[in-house]
N, C-alpha and C positions, 0 to 999 in steps of 0.2 A: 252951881246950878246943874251943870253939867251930872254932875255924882248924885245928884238927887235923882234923874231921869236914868240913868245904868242904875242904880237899885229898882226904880219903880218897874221896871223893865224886866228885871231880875226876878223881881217878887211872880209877875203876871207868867213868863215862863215857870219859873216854878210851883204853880198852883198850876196852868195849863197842864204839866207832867203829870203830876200826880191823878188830877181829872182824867186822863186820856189813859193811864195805866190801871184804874179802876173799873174805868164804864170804855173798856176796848170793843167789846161785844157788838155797841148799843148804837157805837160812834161810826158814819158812814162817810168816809172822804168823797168829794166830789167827783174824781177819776172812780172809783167805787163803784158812784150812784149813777152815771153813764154809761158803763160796763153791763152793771145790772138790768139796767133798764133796757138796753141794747139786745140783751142776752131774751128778757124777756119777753120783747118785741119778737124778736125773730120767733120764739118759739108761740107764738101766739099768731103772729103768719104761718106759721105752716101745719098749726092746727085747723087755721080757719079753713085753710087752701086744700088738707086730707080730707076736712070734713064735709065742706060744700062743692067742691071740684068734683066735678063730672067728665073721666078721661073722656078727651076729643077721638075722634072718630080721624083716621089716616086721612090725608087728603086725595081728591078722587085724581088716578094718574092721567096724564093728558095723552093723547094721540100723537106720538112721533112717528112718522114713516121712515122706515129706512131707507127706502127705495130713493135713488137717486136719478138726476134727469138723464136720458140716456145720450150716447156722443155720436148716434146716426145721424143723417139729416134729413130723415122718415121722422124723426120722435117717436121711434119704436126701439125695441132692444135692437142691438147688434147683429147683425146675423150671427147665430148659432148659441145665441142665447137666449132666455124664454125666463119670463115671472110665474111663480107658482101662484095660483088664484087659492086651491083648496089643499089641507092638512094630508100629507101623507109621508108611510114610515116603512122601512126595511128592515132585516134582521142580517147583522153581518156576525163574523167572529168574533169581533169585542162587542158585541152588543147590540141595542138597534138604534136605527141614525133615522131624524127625520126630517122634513122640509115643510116649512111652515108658508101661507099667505106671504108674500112679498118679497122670498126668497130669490135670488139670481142661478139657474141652474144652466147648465151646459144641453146641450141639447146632441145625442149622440147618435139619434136615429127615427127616423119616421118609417111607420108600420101601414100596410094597407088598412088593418081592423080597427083604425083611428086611435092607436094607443102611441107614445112615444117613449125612447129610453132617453133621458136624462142623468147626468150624476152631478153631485153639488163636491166635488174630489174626494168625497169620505164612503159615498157609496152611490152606487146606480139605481134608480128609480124604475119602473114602469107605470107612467101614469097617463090618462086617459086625454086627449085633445081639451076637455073642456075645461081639466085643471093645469093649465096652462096658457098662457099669451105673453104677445108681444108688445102690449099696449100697457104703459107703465100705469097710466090713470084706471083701468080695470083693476092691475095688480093692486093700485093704493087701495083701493072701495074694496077689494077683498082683503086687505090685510086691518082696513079700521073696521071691520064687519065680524075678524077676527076678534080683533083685540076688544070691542064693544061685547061678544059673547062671552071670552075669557072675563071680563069687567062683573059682568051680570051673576056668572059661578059666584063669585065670591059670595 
């Protein structure tokens, strides 16, 4: 009985061979058909996603302040230091250096004609009393007034 089922067995691989070395083409093994289909998916996501995807727009950047709380116990800067309220720039030997809203600058001298010298250590300013103070919440409201006009350029 046993020898009946090794030939019948026998016979069925040997017709399976001959079938699969014929029609190799036409025949799709199941790891194959997964593959394929896998293969096709994706390329069909990222048609769809070229086609209909509309690039996003950057996201809008938030308001950080640099300025930090000051260590008097006025809640003003330090003596001999000063926030810059508005934009100003100097021309040195390498180049020109400039001091923005928010900035922390050294305060090197007060002038009758209400102007002041400051330097931020890379170069000396002359700027005018009113781009300048001591009150860090002034300094903040000028530096997100800043960075709200930079925003709007874009």
């Amino acid at each position: 009985m046993r020898f009946l089922v090794l030939i019948i067995v026998g016979i069925a691989v040997y017709y399976g061979w001959n079938y699969y070395q014929t029609n190799r083409e036409n025949i799709v093994m199941p790891w194959q058909k997964l593959a394929a289909d896998e293969a096709a998916e994706q390329q069909a996501a990222v048609q769809n996603a070229s086609a209909t995807s509309v690039p996003l727009p950057p996201p809008e950047p938030e308001f950080v302040s640099k300025i930090r709380t000051p260590q008097s116990a006025d809640g003003k800067a330090p003596p001999g230091l000063v926030y810059v309220t508005e934009r100003a720039s100097t021309e040195t030997p390498d180049g020109v250096v400039a001091v923005v809203p928010g900035d922390v600058v050294k305060l090197l001298q007060r002038r009758d004609d209400g102007t002041v010298r400051v330097t931020n250590d890379q170069a000396d300013f002359e700027l005018t009393e009113k781009q300048v103070t001591r009150d860090p919440e002034v300094a903040r409201a000028a530096e997100k007034r800043a960075f709200e006009a930079r925003r709007l350029r874009r």
